[in-house]
C-alpha positions in Angstrom: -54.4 67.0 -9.0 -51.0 68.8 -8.7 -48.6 68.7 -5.4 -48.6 72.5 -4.1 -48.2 72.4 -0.2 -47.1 76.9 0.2 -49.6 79.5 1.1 -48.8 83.3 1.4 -45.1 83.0 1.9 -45.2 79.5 4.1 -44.1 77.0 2.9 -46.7 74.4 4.1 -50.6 75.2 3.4 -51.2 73.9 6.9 -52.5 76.9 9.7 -53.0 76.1 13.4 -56.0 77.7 14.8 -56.3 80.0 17.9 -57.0 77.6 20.2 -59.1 79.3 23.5 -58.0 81.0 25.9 -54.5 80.8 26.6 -53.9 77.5 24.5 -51.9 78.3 21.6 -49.1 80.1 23.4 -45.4 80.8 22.0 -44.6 77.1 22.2 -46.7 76.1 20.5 -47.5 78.8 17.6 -43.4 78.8 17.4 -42.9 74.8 16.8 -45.8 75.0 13.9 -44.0 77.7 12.1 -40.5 76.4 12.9 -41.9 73.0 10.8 -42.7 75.6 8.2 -46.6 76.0 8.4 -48.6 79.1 10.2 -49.4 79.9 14.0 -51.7 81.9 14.9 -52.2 83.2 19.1 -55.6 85.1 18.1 -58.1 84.4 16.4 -58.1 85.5 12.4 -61.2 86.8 10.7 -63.5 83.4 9.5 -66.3 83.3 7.0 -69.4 80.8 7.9 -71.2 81.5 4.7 -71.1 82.2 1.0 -72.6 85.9 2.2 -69.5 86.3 4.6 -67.4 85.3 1.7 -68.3 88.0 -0.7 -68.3 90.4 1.7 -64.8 89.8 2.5 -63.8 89.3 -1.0 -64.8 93.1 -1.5 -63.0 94.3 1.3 -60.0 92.9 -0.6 -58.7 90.2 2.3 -55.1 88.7 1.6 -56.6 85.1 2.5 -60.5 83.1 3.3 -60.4 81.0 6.1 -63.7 78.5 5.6 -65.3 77.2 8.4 -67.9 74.4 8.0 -70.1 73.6 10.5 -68.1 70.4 11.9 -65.3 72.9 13.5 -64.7 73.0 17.4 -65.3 76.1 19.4 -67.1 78.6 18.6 -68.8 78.2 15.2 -70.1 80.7 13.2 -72.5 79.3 10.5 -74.9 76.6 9.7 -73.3 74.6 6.6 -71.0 71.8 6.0 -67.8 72.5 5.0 -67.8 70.2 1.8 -71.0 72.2 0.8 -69.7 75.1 1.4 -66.2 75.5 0.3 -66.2 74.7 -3.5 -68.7 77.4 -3.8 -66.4 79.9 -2.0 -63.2 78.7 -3.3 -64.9 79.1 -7.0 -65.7 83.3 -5.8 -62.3 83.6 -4.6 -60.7 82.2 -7.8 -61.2 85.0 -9.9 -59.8 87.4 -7.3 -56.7 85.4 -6.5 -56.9 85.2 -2.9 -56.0 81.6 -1.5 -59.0 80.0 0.7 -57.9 77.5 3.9 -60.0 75.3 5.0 -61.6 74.1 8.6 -63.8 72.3 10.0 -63.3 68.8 11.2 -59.9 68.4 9.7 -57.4 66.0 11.5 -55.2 64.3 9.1 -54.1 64.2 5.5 -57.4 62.7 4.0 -59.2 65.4 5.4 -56.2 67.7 4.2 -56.3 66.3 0.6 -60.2 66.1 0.1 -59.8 69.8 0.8 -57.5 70.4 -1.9 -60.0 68.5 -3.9 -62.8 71.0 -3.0 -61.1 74.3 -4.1 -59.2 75.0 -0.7 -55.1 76.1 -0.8 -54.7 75.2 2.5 -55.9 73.5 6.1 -57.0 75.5 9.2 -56.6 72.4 12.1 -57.7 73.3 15.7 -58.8 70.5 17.8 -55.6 68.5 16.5 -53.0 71.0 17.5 -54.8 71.0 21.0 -53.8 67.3 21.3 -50.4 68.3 20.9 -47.1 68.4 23.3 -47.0 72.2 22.8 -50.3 72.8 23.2 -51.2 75.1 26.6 -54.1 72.8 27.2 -54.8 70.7 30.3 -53.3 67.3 30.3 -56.7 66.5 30.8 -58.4 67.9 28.5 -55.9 66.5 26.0 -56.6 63.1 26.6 -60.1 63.6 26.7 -59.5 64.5 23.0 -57.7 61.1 22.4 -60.4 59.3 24.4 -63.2 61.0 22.9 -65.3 59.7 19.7 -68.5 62.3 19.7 -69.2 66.1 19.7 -72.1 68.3 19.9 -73.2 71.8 18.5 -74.5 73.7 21.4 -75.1 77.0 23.0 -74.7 76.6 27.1 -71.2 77.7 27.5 -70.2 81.1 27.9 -73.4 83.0 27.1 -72.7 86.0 28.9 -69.3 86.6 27.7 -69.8 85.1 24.4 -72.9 84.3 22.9 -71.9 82.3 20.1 -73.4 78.5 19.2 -70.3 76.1 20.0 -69.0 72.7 19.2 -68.0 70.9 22.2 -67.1 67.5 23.5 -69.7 65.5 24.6 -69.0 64.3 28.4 -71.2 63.4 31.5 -71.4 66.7 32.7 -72.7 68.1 29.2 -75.4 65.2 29.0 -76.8 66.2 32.4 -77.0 70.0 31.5 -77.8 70.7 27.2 -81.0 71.3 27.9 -80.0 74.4 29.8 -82.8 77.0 29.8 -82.2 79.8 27.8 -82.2 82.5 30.5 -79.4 80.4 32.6 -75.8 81.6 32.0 -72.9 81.5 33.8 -72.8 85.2 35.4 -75.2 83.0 37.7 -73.3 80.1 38.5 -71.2 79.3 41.8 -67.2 78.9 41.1 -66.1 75.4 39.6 -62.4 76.2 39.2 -59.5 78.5 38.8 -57.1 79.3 36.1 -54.3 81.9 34.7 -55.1 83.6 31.4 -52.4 85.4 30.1 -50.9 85.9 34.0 -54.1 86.8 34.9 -55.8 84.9 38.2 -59.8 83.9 37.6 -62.5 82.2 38.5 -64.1 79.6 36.4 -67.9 80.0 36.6 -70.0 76.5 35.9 -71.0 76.8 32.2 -68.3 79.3 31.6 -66.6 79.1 28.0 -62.8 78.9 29.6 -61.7 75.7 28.9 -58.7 74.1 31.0 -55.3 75.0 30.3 -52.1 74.0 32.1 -53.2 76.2 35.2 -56.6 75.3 36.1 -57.3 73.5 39.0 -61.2 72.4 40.3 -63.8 70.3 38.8 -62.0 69.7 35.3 -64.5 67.7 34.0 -67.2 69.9 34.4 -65.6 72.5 32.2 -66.4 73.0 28.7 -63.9 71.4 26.0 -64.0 72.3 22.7 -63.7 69.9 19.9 -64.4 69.6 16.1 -66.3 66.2 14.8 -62.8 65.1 13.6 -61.9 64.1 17.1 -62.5 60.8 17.0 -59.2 60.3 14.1 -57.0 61.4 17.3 -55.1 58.3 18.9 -52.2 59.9 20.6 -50.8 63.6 21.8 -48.0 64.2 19.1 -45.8 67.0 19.0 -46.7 69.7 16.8 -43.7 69.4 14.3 -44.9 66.0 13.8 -48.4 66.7 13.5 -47.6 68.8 10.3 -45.0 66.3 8.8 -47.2 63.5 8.9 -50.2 65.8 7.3 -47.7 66.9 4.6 -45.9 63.1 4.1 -49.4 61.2 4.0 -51.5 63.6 1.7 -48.3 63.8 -1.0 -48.1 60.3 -1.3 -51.8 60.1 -1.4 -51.9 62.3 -4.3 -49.1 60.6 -5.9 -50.6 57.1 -5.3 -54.0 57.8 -6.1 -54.2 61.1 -8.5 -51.3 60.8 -10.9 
């Protein structure tokens, strides 16, 4: 397998992921591309399905971002992401459009054994939230370095966004998953407040805002987003670093174990 780390004018294969409300800010989305990989502050298109995959193919996308089902936040299909991308990654092929890869994702084995599948290049999330950069709550952040299991669910944000999400599993989550289905949080007394792009608001229990550097209230009651990869996070790095070490460690993997 050959050493090719660029993808559509970058020169690292390695894209941060809109991160939530008001968590990948300039800091943040300016020290991953100032290491030489791609920030994004909102949200790209994703595709959650070989279907989604050939629709975008036909609408003639510059790039396919994969996600597998073992992504943080909001997810938006059903199957694994090594099921998944070699199928989509062998469609895109013959149309020469690169396909990045997320889902669980954290460090360079999970960066090479993409490369492996068909994928051109990593899409991380939940570790560019456990970065220095990162808009998120100190508290949330160590949560993600404390925390070894996630869960797909849907009782966040169902008025605002009604989207199955991945999600960190914490006291206040064990006590409430088997929220009824007519519950949201339109309904719910205040928790918390937070900014959002200089904006002042509330934080309704079971809202999908997670914490960022602003919120004050009941922290850990909020909902935190994470991908199944969490539990390969040890430490809050600074984003530079996060995308040196993925680039150092999968090259010399490569070159130790593929050539």
């Amino acid at each position: 397998m050959g050493w090719k780390s660029g993808l559509l004018g970058f020169e690292h294969g390695i894209v941060q992921a809109p991160l939530g409300p008001d968590i990948s800010g300039p800091e943040l989305v300016a020290a991953v591309a100032n290491a030489g990989a791609i920030g994004f502050l909102r949200a790209p298109d994703w595709v959650g399905s070989y279907g989604d995959a050939e629709k975008a193919v036909a609408a003639g996308v510059d790039a396919i971002v994969v996600q597998g089902f073992e992504a943080g936040g909001h997810v938006i299909g059903k199957e694994s992401l090594m099921a998944l991308l070699p199928r989509i990654a062998d469609l895109a092929r013959g149309h020469d459009i690169p396909v990045i890869a997320a889902g669980g994702i954290v460090d360079a084995r999970g960066y090479v054994a993409a490369l492996a599948l068909g994928a051109e290049g990593v899409c991380l999330g939940t570790r560019f939230v456990a970065t220095k950069e990162s808009n998120a709550h100190s508290f949330y952040k160590q949560k993600l370095v404390e925390a070894s299991n996630t869960e797909h669910t849907d009782i966040f944000g169902r008025a605002r966004w009604p989207v199955a999400h991945r999600v960190l599993v914490t006291n206040f989550f064990n006590g409430w998953k088997c929220l009824p289905a007519n519950v949201n949080e339109a309904q719910q007394p205040t928790i918390g407040h937070t900014k959002i792009y200089e904006k002042e608001q509330e934080v309704k229990r079971f809202s999908g805002i997670v914490p960022n550097a602003t919120t004050v209230g009941e922290l850990e009651n909020m909902v935190m987003y994470a991908g199944e990869g969490v539990g390969l996070i040890k430490e809050i790095l600074p984003a530079a670093e996060v995308v040196r070490s993925l680039l150092e460690d999968a090259q010399n993997m490569i070159e130790c174990k593929f050539n």
